[in-house]
C-alpha positions in Angstrom: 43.5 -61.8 -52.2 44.5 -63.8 -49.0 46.4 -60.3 -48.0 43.1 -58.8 -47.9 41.1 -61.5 -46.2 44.4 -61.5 -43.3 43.5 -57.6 -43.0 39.7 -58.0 -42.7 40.2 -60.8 -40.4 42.2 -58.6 -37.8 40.1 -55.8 -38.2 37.2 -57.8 -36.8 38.8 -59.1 -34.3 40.2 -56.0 -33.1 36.3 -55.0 -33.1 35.7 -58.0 -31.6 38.8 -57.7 -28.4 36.9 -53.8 -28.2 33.2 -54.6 -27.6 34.5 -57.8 -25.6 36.0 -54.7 -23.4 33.5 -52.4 -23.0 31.3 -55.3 -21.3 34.1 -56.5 -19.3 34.3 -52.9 -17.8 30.8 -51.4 -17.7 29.8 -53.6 -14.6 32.7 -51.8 -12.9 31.1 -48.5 -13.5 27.8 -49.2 -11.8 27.6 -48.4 -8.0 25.9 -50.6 -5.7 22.5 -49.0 -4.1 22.4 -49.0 -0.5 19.2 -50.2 1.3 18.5 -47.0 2.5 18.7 -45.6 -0.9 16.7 -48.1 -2.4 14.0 -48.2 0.4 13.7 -44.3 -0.6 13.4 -45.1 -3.8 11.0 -47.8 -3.6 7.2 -46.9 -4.2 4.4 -49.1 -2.5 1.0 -49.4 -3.1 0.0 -47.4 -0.6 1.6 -44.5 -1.1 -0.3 -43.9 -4.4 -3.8 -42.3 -3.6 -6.6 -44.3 -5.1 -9.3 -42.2 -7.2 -12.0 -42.4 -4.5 -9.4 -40.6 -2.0 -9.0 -37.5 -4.7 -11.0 -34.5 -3.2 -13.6 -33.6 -6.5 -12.8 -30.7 -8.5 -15.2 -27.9 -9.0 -17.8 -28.8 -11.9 -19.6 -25.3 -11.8 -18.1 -21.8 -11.4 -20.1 -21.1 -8.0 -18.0 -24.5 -7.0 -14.6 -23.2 -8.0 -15.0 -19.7 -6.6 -15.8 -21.3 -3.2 -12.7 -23.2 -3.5 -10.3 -20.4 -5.0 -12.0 -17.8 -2.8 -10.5 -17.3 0.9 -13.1 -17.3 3.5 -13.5 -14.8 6.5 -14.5 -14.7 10.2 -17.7 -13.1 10.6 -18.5 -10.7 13.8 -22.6 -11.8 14.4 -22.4 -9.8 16.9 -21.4 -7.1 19.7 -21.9 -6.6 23.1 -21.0 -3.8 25.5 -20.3 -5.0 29.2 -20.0 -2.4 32.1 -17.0 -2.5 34.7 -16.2 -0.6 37.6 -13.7 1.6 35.7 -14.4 0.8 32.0 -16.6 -1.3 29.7 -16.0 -4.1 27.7 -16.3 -4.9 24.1 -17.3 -8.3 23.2 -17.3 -9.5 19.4 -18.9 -12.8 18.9 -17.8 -14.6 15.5 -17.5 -17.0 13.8 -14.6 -18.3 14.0 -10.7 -17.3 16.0 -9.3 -13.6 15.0 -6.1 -12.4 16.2 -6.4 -8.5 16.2 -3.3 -6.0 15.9 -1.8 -3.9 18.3 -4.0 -1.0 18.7 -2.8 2.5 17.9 -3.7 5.9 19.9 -5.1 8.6 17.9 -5.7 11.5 19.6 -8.3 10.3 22.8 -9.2 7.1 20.8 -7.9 4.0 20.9 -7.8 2.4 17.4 -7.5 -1.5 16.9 -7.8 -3.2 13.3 -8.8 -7.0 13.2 -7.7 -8.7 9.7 -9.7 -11.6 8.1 -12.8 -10.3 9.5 -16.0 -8.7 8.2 -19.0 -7.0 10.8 -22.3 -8.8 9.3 -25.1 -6.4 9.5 -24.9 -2.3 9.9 -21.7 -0.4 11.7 -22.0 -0.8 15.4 -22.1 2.7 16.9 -22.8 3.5 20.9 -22.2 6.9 22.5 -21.2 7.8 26.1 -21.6 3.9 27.2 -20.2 4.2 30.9 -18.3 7.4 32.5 -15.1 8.0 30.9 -15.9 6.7 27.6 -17.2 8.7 24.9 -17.7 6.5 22.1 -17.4 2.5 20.9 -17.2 2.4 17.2 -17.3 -1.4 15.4 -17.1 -0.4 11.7 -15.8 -2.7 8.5 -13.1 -1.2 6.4 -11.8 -2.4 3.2 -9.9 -6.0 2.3 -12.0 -7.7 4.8 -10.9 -5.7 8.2 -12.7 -5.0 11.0 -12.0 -1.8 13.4 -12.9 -1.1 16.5 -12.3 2.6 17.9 -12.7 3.6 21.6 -13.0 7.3 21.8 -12.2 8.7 25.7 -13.7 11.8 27.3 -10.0 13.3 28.8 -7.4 11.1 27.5 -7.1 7.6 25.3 -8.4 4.6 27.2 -6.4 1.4 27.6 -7.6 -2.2 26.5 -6.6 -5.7 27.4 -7.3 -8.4 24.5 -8.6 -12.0 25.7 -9.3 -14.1 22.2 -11.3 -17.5 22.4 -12.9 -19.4 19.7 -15.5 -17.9 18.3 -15.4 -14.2 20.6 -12.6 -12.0 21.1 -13.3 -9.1 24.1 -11.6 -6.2 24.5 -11.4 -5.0 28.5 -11.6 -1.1 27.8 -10.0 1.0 31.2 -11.4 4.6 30.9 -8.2 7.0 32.0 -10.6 10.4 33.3 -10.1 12.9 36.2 -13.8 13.3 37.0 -16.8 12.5 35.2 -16.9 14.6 32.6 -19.6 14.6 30.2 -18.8 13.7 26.7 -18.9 16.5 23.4 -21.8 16.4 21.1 -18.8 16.4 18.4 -16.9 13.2 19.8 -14.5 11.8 17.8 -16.5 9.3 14.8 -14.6 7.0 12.6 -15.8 7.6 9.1 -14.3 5.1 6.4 -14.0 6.2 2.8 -12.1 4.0 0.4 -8.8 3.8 2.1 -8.5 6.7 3.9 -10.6 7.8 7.3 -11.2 10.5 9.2 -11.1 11.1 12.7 -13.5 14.5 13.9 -13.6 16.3 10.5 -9.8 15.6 9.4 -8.0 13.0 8.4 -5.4 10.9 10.9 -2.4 12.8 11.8 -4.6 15.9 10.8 -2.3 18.5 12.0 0.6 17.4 10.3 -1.3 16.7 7.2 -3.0 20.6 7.7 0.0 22.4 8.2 2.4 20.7 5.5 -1.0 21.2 3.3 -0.7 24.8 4.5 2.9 25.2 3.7 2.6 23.8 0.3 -0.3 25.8 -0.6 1.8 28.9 0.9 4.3 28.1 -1.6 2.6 27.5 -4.8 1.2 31.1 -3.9 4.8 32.7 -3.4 6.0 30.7 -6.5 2.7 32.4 -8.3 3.7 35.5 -7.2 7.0 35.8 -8.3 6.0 34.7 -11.8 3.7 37.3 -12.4 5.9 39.7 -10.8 8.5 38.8 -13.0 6.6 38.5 -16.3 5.2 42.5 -15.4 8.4 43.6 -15.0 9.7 42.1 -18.2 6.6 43.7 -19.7 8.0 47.1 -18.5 11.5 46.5 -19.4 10.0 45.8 -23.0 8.4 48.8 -22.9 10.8 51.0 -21.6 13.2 49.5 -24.0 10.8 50.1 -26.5 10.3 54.1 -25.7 14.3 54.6 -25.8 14.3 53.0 -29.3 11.6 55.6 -31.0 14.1 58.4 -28.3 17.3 57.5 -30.6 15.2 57.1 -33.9 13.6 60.8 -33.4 17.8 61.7 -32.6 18.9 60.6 -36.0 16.1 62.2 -37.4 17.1 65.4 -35.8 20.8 65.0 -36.6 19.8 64.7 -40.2 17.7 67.5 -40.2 20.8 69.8 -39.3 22.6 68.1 -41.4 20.6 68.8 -44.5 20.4 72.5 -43.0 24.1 73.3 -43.2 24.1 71.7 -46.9 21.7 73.8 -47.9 23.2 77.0 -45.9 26.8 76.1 -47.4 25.4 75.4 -51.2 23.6 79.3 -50.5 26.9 81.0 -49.3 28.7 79.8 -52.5 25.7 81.1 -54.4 
């Protein structure tokens, strides 16, 4: 009995000596915070916004589609402006637009304006000054505006001058004489994503003759098919007439055959 109470009493005090070491050596584990870290660390009261400073949410649908749905400059307006070797194209908006570079097409100069949409009808304006055969403002799909300069002889060129709410193109008409402009000048017509530029689409040529090329081909491939089929259709039938040759042969064959039978089977007689 006092040999067990001896064992229980050193097995609590080895417990004992073991937890009395742990919390000797835990502070050692801790690292010490710098002030820097801490002042990171540290919220104040003022860095917590207070429910009057939260922007309200949307209570209504109309409310949370304005607030989900992006919003677009507006062109009001536009204004042609004559110059001594041009004309220039003046979009009032609503707001700052940043168009892209513009791209030559033929004798029209092309230019695309993102984030925009023309309020009102297309803007359309034929033979404005010398030199120029058409101004085109139209609205294309996913909220772009384009404008399209048509030339009489050659592509005009255009200087871009952007301000707050107007952005005016300074169109320079590239002519060797004043030439009247076509009743067919080039039109911008916009259907879904694609457009057309004087009864064809952009890059009309190259679109034309690889059109022309494939259609050229389907018709060769065409050809060849039913060329082929019709001769297989002979060669069946050709086939066909040497079979019932060979079957009217054996036929023949069998015939004489049966002939000198009968002839032999006589001269015996």
């Amino acid at each position: 009995m006092a040999r067990e109470l001896m064992i229980d009493s050193g097995e609590r005090l080895i417990w004992l000596a073991s937890v009395m070491s742990v919390l000797v050596a835990y502070p050692g584990w801790a690292q010490p915070i710098s002030r820097d870290a801490a002042a990171a660390i540290e919220v104040t009261e003022t860095e917590i916004p207070r429910l009057d400073q939260l922007e309200p949410s949307a209570t209504t649908v109309d409310e949370w589609l304005a607030q989900v749905s992006p919003t677009f400059v507006q062109v009001t307006e536009v204004r042609l402006n004559p110059l001594a070797d041009g004309i220039e194209v003046i979009l009032e908006t609503t707001g700052e637009l940043t168009p892209n570079a513009p791209n030559i097409v033929g004798n029209a100069l092309i230019t695309e304006i993102p984030n925009a949409s023309l309020a009102g009808d297309a803007f359309r304006q034929s033979n404005p000054v010398a030199g120029i055969a058409l101004v085109e403002v139209t609205n294309l799909p996913g909220n772009r505006v384009r404008l399209a300069v048509t030339g009489t002889t050659a592509p005009p060129t255009a200087a871009v001058r952007t301000e707050a709410q107007q952005v005016t193109f300074s169109i320079a008409a590239q002519t060797s004489g004043s030439v009247e402009a076509p009743d067919d000048a080039l039109q911008v017509v916009v259907t879904g994503e694609r457009w057309f530029l004087s009864g064809c689409c952009c890059d009309c040529r190259l679109a034309l003759a690889f059109g022309h090329y494939i259609t050229a081909a389907i018709v060769v491939v065409i050809i060849v098919i039913v060329i082929k089929f019709v001769s297989n259709i002979f060669n069946v039938i050709i086939n066909f007439i040497n079979c019932v040759i060979n079957i009217i042969g054996c036929i023949a064959r069998i015939i004489n055959k049966i002939a000198d039978i009968i002839d032999y089977i006589n001269n015996i007689i």
